[in-house]
C-alpha positions as CSV (number, residue, x, y, z in Angstrom):
1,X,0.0,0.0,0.0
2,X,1.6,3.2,-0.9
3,X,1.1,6.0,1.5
4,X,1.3,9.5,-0.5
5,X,4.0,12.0,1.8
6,X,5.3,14.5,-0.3
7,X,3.5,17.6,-2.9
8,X,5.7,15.9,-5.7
9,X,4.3,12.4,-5.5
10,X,0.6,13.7,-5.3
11,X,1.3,15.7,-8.6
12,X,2.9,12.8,-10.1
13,X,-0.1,11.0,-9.0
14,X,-2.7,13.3,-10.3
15,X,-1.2,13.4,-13.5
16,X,-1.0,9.6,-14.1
17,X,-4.5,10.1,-13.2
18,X,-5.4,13.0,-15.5
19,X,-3.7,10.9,-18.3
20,X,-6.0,7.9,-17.9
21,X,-8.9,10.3,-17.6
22,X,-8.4,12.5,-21.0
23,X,-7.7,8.8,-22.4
24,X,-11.3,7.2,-21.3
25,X,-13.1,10.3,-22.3
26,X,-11.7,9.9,-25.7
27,X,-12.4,6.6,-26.2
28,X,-15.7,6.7,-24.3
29,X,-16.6,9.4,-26.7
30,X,-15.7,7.5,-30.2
31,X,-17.9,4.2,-28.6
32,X,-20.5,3.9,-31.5
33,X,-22.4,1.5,-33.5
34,X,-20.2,0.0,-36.1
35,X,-16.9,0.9,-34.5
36,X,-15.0,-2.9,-33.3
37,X,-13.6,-2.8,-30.0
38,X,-10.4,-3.2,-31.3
39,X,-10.3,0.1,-33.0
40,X,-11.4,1.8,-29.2
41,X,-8.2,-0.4,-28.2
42,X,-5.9,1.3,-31.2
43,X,-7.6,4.6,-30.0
44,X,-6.8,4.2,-26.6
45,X,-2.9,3.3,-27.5
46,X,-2.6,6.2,-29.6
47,X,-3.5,8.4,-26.9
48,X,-1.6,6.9,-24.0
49,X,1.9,6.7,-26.8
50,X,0.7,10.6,-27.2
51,X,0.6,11.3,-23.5
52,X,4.0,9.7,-23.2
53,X,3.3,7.1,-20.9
54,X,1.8,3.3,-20.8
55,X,-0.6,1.4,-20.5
56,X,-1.0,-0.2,-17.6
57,X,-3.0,-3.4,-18.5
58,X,-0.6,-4.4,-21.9
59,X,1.0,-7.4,-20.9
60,X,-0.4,-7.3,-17.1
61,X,-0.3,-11.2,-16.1
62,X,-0.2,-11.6,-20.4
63,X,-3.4,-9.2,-20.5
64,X,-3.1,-8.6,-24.5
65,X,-5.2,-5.0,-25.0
66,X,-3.9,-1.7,-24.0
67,X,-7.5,-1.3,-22.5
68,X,-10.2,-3.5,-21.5
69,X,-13.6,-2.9,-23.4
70,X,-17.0,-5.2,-22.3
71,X,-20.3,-5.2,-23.6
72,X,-23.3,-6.0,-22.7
73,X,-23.0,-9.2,-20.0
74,X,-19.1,-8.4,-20.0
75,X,-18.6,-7.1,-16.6
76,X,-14.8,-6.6,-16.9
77,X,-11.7,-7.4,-18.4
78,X,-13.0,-7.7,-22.0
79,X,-10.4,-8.4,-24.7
80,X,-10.5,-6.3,-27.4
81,X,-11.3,-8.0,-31.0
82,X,-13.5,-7.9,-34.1
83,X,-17.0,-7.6,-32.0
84,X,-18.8,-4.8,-33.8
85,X,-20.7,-2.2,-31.3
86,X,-24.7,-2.8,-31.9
87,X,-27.2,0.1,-31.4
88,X,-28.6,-0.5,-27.8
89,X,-25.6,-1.9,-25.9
90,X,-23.8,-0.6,-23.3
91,X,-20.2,-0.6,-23.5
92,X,-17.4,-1.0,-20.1
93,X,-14.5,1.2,-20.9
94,X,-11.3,0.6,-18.7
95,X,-8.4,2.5,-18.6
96,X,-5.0,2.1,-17.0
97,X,-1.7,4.0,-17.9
98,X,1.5,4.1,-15.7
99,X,3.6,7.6,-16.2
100,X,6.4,8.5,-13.8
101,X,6.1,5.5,-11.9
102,X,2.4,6.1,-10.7
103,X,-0.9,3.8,-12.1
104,X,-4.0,6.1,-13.3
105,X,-7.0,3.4,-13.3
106,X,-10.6,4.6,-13.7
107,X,-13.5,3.2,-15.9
108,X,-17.0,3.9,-16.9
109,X,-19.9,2.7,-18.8
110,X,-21.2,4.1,-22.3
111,X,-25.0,3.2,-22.9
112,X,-25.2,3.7,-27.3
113,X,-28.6,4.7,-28.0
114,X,-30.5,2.7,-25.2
115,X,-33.8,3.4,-24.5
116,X,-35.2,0.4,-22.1
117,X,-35.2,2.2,-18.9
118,X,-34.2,-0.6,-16.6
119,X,-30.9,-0.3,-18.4
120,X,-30.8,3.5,-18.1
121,X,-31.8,2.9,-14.2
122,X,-28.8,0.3,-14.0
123,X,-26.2,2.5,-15.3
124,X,-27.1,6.0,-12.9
125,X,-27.0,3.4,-10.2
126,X,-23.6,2.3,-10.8
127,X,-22.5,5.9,-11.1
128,X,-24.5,6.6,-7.8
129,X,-23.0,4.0,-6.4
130,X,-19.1,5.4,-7.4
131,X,-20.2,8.7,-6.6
132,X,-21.4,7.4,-2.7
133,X,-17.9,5.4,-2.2
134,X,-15.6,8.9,-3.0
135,X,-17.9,11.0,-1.0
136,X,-17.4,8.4,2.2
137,X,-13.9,8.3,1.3
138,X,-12.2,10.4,4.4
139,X,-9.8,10.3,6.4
140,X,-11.4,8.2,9.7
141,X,-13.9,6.5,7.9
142,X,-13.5,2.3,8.0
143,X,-12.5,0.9,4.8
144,X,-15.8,-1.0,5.2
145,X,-18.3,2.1,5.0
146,X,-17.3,2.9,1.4
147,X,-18.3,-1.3,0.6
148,X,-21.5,-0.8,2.5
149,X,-22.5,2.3,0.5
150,X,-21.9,0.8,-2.8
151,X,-23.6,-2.8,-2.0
152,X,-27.3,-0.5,-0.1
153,X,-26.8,1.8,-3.4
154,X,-27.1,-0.5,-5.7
155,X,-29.7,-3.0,-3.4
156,X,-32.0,0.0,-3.1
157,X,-32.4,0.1,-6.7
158,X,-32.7,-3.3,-6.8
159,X,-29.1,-4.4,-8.4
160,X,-26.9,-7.0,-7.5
161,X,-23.1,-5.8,-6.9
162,X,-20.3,-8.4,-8.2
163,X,-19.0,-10.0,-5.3
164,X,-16.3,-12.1,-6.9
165,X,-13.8,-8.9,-8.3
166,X,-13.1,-5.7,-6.2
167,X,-11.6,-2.2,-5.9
168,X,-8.5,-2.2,-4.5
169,X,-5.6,0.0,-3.2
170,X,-3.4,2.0,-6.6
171,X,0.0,3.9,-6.5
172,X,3.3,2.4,-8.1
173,X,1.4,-0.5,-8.7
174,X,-1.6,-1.5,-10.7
175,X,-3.0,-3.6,-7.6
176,X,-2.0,-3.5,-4.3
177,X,-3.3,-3.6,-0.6
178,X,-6.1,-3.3,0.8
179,X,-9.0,-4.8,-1.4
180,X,-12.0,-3.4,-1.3
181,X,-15.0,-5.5,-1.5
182,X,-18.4,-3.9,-3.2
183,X,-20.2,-5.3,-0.5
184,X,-20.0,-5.8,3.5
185,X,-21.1,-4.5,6.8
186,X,-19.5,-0.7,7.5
187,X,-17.8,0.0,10.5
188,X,-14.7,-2.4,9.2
189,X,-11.3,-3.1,8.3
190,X,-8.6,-0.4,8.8
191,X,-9.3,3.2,9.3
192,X,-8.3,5.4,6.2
193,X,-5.5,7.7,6.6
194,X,-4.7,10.9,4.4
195,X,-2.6,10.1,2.0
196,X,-3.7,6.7,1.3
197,X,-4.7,6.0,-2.6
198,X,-7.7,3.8,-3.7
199,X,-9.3,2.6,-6.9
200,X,-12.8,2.2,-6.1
201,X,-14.4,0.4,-8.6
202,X,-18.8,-0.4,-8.3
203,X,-19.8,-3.8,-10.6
204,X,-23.6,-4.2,-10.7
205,X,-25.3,-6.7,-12.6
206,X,-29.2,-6.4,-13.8
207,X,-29.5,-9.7,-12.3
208,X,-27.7,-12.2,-10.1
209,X,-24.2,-11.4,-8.8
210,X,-22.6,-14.3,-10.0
211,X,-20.5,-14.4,-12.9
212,X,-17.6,-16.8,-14.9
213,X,-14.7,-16.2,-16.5
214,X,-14.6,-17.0,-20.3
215,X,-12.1,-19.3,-22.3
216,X,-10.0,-16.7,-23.2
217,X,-8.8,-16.7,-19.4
218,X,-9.9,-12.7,-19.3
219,X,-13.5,-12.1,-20.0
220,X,-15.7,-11.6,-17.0
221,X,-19.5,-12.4,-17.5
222,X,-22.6,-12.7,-15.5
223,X,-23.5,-15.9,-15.5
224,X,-27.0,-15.6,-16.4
225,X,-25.6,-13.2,-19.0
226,X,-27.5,-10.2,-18.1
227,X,-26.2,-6.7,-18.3
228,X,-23.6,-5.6,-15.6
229,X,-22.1,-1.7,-15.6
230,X,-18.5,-1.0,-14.3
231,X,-17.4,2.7,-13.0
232,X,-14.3,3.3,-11.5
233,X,-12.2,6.5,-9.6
234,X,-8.9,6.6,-8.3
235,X,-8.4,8.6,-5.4
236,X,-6.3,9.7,-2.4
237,X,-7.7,9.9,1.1
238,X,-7.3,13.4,2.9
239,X,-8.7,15.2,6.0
240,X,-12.1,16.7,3.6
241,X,-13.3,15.5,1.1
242,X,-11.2,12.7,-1.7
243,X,-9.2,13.9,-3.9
244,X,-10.6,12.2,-7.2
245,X,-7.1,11.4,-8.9
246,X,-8.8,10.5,-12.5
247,X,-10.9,13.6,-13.5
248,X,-9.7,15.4,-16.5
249,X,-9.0,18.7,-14.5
């Protein structure tokens, strides 16, 4: 867990962050139908090469995109290929770049011409459910009391949150300590501390919680292979209010 102490390693931080930011709101910007996930992966490349820094997830445990891109019942971790974007899907855009030795990770979801409104209610949940999680993210608070608020967020509009894959703690590394469940009782696990840097990261499925992981040794899905929404923040604990690492100012 990396513990941030000086001015100089917050502003290397938040620029990692900023990077990975300007990146997803390109890409989540170009997501439309007829576009192949592989060209929002060449998209996203170009623009993390341009920033001069890297990605993150290329070659991560033999991860083989620059980003991850899931559709649809693809909760995370999608593989970018030749699937074409359809009119009515909703599209998981994850971004990870490492520049000056600090990780940037943040995601969010793309809805492309959706009109069912269960699907519309799913997405502002998931976002509602990111946006609770930073706003309990102080210094004081248990670890556990951001997992509670994403879990009741999405429960009170009646999702199920992806128990299986969590937030976790971000800094030199991609993952490190602690993990942070999307569910649990609050009032748990350490006490946050100012300086302290966090991906938080809500998963909430239209259905059941439960999900698999594809062939392809990457590909996260529900299992009964309804629609799941990803949104993701990095951030470092202070005194007031989070400092939300991977906004684009």
């Amino acid at each position: 867990m990396i513990i941030l102490k000086t001015d100089e390693e917050v502003a290397r931080m938040r620029a990692s962050g900023r990077i990975a930011a300007r990146v997803l709101a390109a890409v989540a910007q170009a997501v439309r139908p007829g576009i192949t996930t592989r060209e929002l992966d060449a998209l996203g490349a170009r623009l993390i090469r341009a920033a001069d820094a890297q990605s993150a997830f290329y070659g991560y445990r033999g991860y083989p995109g620059q980003i991850c891109v899931s559709v649809n019942e693809e909760v995370v971790h999608g593989i970018p290929g030749a699937r074409v974007i359809q009119l009515g899907d909703v599209v998981s855009v994850d971004v990870g770049v490492e520049y000056r030795g600090f990780i940037g990770d943040t995601a969010t979801t793309v809805m492309v011409g959706v009109t069912d409104p269960e699907i519309i209610r799913l997405v502002a949940a998931g976002q509602q459910a990111l946006d609770r999680a930073v706003s309990l993210a102080v210094a004081g608070a248990r670890l556990s009391d951001l997992s509670h608020a994403i879990e009741q967020t999405a429960a009170s509009a009646g999702y199920a949150v992806v128990r299986d894959f969590v937030g976790h703690g971000v800094g030199r590394q991609m993952h490190e300590d602690p993990q942070i469940p999307n569910f649990g009782a609050p009032g748990r696990g350490p006490r946050l501390r100012p300086g302290m840097t966090l991906a938080l990261e809500p998963m909430l499925n239209q259905g059941s919680s439960e999900v698999e992981v594809l062939a392809d040794g990457w590909t996260v899905v529900t299992k009964d292979r309804k629609v799941s929404v990803h949104f993701e923040h990095s951030v470092a604990v202070r005194d007031g209010a989070a400092l939300v690492l991977t906004c684009v100012e």
